[in-house]
Structure formats: C-alpha cells, structure tokens
N, C-alpha and C positions, 0 to 999 in steps of 0.2 A: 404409429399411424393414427391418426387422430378421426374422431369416425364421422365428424362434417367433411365432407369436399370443399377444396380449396378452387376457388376462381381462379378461370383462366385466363390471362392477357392482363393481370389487374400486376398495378405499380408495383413493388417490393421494397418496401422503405429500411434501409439499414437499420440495428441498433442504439440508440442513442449510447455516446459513451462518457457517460455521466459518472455513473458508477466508477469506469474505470480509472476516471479522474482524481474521483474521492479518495481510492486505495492509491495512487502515485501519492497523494498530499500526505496522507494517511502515514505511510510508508516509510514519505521522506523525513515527517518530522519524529517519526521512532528512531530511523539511523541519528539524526542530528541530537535526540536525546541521549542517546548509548554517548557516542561522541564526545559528549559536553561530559556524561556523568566520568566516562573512564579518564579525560582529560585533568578533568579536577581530583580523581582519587589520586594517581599518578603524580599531579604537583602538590598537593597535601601533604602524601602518606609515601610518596616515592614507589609506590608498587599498586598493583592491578587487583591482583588475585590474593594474595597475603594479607594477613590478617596486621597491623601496625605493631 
C-alpha cells in the first residue's frame, strides 16, 4: 500500500511495453545464435556435445 492516496476518477494509463519488446529481440537473437553455433559444430566436427 503506498502511503499517498491515489486519485479518484483519474485516467489509468497502461504500461508501456517497451521493455517487453527489448527481451522478445533480446531473446530471439540468443536462440538464433545457439542455432547457428550447434549447426556449424555439427557440420564441422560431425557431433554436438563430443569432444573431435
């Protein structure tokens, strides 16, 4: 509870979701790097997790 009083009958403007945007980008270009890197070990080295 916050210890100003809140007006009553005033607008309630949403969130901006900016941030939320940032971490979708954010996100997407981590999976696409995973992606890209286990693609190229895989046609390289032939394996993922094993050492060549």
């Amino acid at each position: 509870m916050s210890p100003m009083p809140q007006p009553r009958g005033g607008k309630v403007s949403p969130p901006s979701n900016l941030y939320t945007a940032i971490l979708a980008v954010a996100n997407a270009v981590l999976l696409a790097a995973i992606v890209y890197v286990t693609f190229v070990c895989y046609t390289r080295y032939e394996t993922i997790f094993g050492m060549p």
